[in-house]
FIPA-284495 format. One record per residue: x, z negated, y negated of N, C-alpha, C in turn. Coordinates in steps of 0.2 Angstrom, whole numbers, plus 2048, in hexadecimal, padded with zeros to 3 digits. Atoms other than C-alpha are relative to their C-alpha. Example, Ala and Ser with C-alpha at 12.3 -4.5 7.8 and 13.67 -1.06 7.14 Angstrom:
<rs>
80480080683E7D98168048007FA7FC8018068447DC8057FC7FD7FB
</rs>
This chain:
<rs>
804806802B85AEAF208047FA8047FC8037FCB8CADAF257FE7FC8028018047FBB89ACCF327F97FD7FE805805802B7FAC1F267FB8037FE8037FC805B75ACEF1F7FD8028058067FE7FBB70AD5F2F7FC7FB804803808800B6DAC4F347F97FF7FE8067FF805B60AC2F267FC8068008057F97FEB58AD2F2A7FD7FF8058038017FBB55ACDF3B7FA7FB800801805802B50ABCF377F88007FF808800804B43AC2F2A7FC8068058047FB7FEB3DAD1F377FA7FC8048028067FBB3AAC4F447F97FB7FD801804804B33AB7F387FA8047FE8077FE804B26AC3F2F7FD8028068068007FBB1FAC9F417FE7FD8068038027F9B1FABCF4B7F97F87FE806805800B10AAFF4B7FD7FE8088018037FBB0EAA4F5A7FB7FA8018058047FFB00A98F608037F87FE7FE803800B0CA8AF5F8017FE7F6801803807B0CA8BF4B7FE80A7FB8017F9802B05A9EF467FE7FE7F87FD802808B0AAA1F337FA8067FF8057FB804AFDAACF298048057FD7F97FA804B05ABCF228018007F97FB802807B05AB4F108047FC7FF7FD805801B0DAA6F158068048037F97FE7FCB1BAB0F1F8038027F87FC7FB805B1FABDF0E8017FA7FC800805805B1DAADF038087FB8037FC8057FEB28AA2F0C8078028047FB7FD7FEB34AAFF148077FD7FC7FA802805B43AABF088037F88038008097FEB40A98F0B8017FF8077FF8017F8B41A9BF1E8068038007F97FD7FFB50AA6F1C8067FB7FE7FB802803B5AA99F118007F88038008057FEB55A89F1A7FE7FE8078018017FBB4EA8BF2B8008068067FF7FB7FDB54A9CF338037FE8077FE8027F8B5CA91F407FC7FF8058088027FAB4CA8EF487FC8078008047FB7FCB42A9AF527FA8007FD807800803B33AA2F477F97FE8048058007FCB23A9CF4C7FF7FA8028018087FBB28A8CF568007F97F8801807801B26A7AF518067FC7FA7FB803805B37A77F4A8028037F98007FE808B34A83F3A7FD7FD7FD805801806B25A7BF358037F87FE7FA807803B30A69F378048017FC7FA7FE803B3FA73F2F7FD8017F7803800806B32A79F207FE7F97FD803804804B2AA68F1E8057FC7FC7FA804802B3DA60F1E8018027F98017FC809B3FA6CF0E7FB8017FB8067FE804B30A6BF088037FF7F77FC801807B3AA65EF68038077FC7F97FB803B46A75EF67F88068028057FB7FEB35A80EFC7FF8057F7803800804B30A8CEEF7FA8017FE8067FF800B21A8DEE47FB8058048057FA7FBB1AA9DEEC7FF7FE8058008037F7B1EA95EFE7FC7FB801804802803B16A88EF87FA7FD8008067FC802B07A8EEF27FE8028068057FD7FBB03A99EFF8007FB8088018067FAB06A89F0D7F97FB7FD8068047FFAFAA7FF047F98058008057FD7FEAEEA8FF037FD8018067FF7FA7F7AF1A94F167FA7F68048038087FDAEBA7FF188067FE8057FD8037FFAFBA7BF1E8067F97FF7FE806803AFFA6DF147FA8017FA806800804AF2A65F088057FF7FA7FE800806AF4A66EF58047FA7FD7FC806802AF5A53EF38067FF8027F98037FDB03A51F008058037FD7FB7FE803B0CA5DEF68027FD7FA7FF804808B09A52EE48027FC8047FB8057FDB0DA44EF08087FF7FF7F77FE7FEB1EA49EF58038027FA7FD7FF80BB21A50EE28017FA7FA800807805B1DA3FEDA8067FB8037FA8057FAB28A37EE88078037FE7F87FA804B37A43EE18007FF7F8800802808B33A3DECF7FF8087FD8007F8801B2DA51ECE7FB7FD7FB
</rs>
């Protein structure tokens, strides 16, 4: 297996069990948005403060299921998502 692969493996172990008071992720939003946290914000420590900044920074590149299950979890509202979409010519 290689570096980057074990890497990603860790990553996502971490990532899908850890949930902290500081910003505790719902277990749809972890499976939904895993991908999206491996590809743009694996550098930051799951749980804390600087994912959900790193998430919001990508919110553009985020995909729909991640998404979706952040506006289900109430971690961002629906509008502010059409917001940010109309503001990108989406």
């Amino acid at each position: 297996m290689t570096n980057i692969a074990t890497k990603s493996i860790i990553a996502a172990a971490i990532f899908a069990a850890t949930a902290t008071q500081a910003f505790a992720v719902s277990s749809s939003v972890k499976y939904a948005c895993m991908g999206d946290y491996l590809s743009y914000c694996s550098q930051h420590a799951p749980g804390g403060s600087a994912v959900k900044q790193c998430m919001r920074r990508n919110g553009s590149k985020l995909s729909r299921g991640c998404v979706g299950a952040l506006i289900k979890a109430g971690y961002v509202s629906k509008a502010e998502v059409s917001r940010r979409a109309a503001s990108l010519g989406r």
